[in-house]
N, C-alpha and C positions, 0 to 999 in steps of 0.2 A: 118812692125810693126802693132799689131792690134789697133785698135781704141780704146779698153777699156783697152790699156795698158797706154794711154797717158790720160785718162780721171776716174781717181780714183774717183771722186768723186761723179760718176753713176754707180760705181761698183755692188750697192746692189739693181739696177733697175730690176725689171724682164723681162724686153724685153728685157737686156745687158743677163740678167742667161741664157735665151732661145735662144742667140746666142751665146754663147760659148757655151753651151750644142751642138747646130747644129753644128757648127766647128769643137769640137772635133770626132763629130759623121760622118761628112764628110770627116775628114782626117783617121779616121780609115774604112771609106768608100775603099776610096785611096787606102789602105794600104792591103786590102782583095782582094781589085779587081786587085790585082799588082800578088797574089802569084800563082808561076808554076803550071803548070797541072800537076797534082801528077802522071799521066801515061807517063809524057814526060822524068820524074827524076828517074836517075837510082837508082838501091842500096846506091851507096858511097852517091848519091846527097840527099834521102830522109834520110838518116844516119847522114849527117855533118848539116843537121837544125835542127835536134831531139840534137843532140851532141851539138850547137853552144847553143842553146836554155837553156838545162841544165845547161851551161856553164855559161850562164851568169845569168839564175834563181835562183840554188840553193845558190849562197853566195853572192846576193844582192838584194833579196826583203825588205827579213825584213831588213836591214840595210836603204837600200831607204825611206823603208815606217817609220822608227824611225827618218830621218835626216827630216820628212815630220811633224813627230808629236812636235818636240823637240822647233820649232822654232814657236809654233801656240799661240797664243794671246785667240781666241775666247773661251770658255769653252764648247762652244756648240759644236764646230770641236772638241775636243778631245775625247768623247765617240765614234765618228766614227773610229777615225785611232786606240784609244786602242781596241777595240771592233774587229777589220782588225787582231791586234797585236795580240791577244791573240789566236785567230782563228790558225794563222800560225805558233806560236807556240806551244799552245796546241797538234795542230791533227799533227803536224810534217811533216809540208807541204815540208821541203826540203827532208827529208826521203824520202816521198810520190815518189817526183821529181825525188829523183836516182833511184828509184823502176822503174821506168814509163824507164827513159834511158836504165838501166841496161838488161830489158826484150826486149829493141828492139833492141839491140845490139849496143848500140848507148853512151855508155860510152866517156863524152870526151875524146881528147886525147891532148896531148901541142897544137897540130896543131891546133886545135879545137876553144883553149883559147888563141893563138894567134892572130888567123884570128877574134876575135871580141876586142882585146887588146884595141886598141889606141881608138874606138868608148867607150866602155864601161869604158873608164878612163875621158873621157871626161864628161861622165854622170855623176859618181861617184864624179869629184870634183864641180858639177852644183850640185848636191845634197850637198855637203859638203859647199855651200855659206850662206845653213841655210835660206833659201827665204821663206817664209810660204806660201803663193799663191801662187809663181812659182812652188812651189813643191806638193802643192797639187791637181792644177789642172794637172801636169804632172803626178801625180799617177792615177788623175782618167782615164787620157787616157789609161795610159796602164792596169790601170782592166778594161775597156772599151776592148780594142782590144784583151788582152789575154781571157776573155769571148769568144767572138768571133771566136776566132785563136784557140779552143779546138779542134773544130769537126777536121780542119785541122790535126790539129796536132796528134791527134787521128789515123788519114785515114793513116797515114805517116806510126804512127809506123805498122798498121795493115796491112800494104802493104809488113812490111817485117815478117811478123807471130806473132806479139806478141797482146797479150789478154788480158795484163795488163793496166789497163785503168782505175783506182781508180783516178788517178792525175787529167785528162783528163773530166772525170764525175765530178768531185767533183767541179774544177774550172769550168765547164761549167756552172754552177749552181749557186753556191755561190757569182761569179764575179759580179752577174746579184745589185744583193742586195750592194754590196764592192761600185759599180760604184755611184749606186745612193748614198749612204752612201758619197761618199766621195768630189761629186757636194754640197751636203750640207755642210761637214763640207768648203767645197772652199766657198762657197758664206757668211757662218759665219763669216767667218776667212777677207772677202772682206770688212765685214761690219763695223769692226773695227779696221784691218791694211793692208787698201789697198795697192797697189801697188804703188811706188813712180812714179814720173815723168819722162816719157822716157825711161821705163823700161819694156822690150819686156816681157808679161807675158805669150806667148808661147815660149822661151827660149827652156823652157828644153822638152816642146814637139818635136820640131827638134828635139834635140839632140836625144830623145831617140827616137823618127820613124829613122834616119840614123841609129841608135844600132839594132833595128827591121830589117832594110835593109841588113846588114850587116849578121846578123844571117841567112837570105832568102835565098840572093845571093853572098852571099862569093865567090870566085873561087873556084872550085873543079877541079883538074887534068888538071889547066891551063884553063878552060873557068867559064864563071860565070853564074850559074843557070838561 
């Protein structure tokens, strides 16, 4: 459990903001320096992350990022996540995201949305507790890591021919701005309804780095990436 889960009441420290900013920035450290050598993964294997990934991107961002806004207090947190909100729906980021699959051949399939099933329902109902902290510094890690996880994901699809890369560019970019956006709306949000007593406020971090892992290394064809 971390230290500033158990001590609300130095939430809005800035020596507490600059270590969970380092935290989350070292588990998404973790989490890059864990993925395959894109030359070691065959076809099906650079296929089923691109598939797992769509899989569980297209019909739960904005949903995550809505269960993140809905439960916030601060007034100062909410121009961040509606500001996110409008972003991804205005430009049709899920569109965008089947564009990006669809060109690398990479279309889920059941198997696809199977093999991330039981991780991504766990997440789903840690978002659906309505935690305003736990959920918003768990969104900023994952615009944190998905920032990040473009170029990857990019090399994957471009390993099997395709050139479609608006998704890929667009979040390489924009996440950069989301992430910091969304440390602040977390630290507003800390400073006037902290976390309660004994309340792990990396929670839904785990849960969703195991959704990430999941997405990575799934088994393919009986071994696992």
């Amino acid at each position: 459990m971390s230290t500033v889960a158990v001590m609300p009441q130095h939430q809005a420290d800035p020596e507490v903001q600059s270590s969970l900013q380092q935290r989350v920035n070292d588990i998404i450290d973790s989490v890059m320096a864990s993925l395959p050598d894109l030359h070691q993964l065959t076809h099906e294997e650079r296929r089923g992350i691109i598939a797992r990934y769509a899989a569980v991107l297209e019909g739960n961002f904005i949903y995550w990022m809505t269960a993140a806004l809905l439960p916030v207090q601060s007034e100062d947190a909410r121009p961040h996540l509606l500001e996110n909100l409008h972003e991804e729906v205005r430009d049709a980021h899920p569109a965008m995201l089947r564009r990006f699959a669809l060109a690398a051949h990479a279309f889920p399939t059941d198997q696809d949305a199977l093999a991330v099933h039981e991780d991504m329902t766990r997440v789903r109902l840690f978002f659906g507790r309505l935690s305003a902290v736990q959920s918003l510094l768990t969104m900023a890690f994952f615009e944190g890591f998905i920032q990040r996880f473009m170029v990857y994901l990019a090399a994957l699809a471009a390993a099997g021919g395709s050139t479609e890369m608006e998704y890929t560019d667009v979040h390489g970019v924009c996440d950069i701005a989301h992430t910091d956006g969304l440390f602040r709306a977390l630290f507003s949000e800390m400073a006037v309804n902290p976390l309660g007593e004994g309340e792990d406020l990396f929670e839904g971090v785990a849960l969703l780095r195991n959704l990430i892992e999941t997405i990575i290394f799934a088994r393919v064809n009986g071994r696992r990436v």
